[in-house]
C-alpha positions as CSV (number, residue, x, y, z in Angstrom):
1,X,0.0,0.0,0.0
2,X,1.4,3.4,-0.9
3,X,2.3,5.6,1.9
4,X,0.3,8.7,2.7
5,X,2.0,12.0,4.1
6,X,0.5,15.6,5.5
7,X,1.6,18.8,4.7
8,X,1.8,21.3,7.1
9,X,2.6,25.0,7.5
10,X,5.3,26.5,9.3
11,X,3.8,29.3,10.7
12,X,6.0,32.1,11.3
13,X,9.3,30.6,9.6
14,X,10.5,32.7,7.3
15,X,13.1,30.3,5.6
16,X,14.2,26.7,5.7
17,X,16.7,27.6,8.1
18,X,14.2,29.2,10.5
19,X,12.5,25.7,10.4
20,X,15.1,23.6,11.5
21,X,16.2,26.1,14.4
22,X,12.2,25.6,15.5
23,X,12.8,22.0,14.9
24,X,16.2,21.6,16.9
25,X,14.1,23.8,20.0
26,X,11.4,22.1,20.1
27,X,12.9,18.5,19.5
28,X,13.3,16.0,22.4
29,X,15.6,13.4,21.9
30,X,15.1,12.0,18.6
31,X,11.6,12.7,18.6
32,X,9.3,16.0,17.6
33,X,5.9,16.5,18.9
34,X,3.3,18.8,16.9
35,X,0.1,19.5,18.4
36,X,-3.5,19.7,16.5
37,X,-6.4,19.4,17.2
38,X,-8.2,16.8,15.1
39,X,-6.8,13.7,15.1
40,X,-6.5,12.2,11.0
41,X,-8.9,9.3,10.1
42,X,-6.1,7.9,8.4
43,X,-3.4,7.0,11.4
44,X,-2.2,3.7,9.9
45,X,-1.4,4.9,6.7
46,X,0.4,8.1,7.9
47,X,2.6,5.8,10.1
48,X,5.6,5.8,8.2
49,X,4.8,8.5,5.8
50,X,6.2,12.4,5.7
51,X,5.1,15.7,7.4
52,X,6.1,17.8,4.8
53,X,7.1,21.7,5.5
54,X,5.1,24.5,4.0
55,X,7.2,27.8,4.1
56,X,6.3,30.9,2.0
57,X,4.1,28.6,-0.1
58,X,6.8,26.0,-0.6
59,X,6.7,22.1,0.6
60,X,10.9,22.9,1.7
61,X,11.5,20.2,3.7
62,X,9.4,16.9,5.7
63,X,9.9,14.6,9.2
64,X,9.1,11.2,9.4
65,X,6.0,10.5,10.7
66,X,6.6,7.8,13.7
67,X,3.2,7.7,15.2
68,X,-0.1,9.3,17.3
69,X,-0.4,10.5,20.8
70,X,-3.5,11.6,22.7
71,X,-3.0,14.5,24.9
72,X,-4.3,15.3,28.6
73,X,-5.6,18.4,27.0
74,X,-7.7,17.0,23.8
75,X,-5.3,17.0,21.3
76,X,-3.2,15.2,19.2
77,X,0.6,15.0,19.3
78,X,1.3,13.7,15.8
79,X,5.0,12.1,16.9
80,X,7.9,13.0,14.1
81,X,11.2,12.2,13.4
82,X,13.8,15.2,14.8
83,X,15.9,14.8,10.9
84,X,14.6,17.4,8.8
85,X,14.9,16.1,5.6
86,X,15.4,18.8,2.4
87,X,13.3,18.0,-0.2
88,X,12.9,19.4,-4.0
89,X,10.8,22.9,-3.5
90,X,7.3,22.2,-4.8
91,X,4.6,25.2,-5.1
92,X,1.8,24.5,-2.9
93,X,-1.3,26.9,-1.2
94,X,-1.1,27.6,2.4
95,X,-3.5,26.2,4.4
96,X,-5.0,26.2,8.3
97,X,-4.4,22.7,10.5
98,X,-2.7,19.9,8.0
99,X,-3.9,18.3,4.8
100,X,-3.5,14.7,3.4
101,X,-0.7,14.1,0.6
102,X,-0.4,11.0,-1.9
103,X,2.4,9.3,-2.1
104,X,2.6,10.4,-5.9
105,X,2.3,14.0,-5.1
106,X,5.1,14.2,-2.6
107,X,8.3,16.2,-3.8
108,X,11.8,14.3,-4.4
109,X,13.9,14.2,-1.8
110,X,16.5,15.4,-4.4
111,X,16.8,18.4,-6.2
112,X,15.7,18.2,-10.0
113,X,18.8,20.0,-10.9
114,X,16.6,23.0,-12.0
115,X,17.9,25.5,-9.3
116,X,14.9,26.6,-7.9
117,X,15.9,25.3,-4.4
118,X,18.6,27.8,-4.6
119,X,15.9,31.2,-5.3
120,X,15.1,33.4,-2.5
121,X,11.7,32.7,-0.9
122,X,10.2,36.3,-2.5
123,X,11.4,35.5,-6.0
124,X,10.1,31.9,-5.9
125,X,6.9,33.7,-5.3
126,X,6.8,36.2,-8.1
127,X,7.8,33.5,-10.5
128,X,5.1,30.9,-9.0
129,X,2.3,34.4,-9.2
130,X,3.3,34.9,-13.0
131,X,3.5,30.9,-13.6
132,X,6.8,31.1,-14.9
133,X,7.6,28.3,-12.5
């Protein structure tokens, strides 16, 4: 069965590298916990699958997703791998809370050799707003 991943926005982050410094704060151990408050229907397919990283309307980067965790307070603690992993930038819409993602529409953990990993975040965005990209 094909994995299934979530996407996610980094609220706040500027840049990639803003996201791993939140990452490396918040991580404990090997292990990152994010918080929401609806827990996904689909927890045994995400098991295993990405958390992929929406900054400035780019998937930039995902965590392994190791597992669920009710909270004392009603939430969820969707349980991550600590590794950010860099993936190819991909365009994608911002969003609230997280949305599902196929395993064929993920991103490359490679970079296509195009050098759009390599444009600032603001010029991405232009070129994505004129669909040049």
């Amino acid at each position: 069965m094909p994995k299934l991943h979530l996407t996610k926005v980094a609220f706040g982050c500027r840049d990639v590298d803003a996201l791993a410094a939140r990452i490396a704060s918040r991580a404990v151990g090997d292990e990152l916990r994010v918080a929401t408050r609806m827990r996904p229907r689909r927890t045994d397919e995400l098991v295993g699958g990405n958390l992929y990283w929406i900054v400035r309307h780019r998937l930039v980067g995902c965590n392994t997703i190791l597992g669920f965790e009710d909270r004392e307070d009603g939430r969820i603690d969707i349980i991550c791998s600590a590794d950010l992993a860099a993936v190819a930038p991909r365009q994608c819409r911002a969003h609230q809370g997280w949305r599902y993602l196929a395993q064929e529409d993920s991103p490359g953990q490679e970079d296509d050799g195009s050098g759009l990993s390599t444009l600032p975040p603001q010029l991405y965005g232009r070129l994505c707003a004129l669909a040049l990209v």
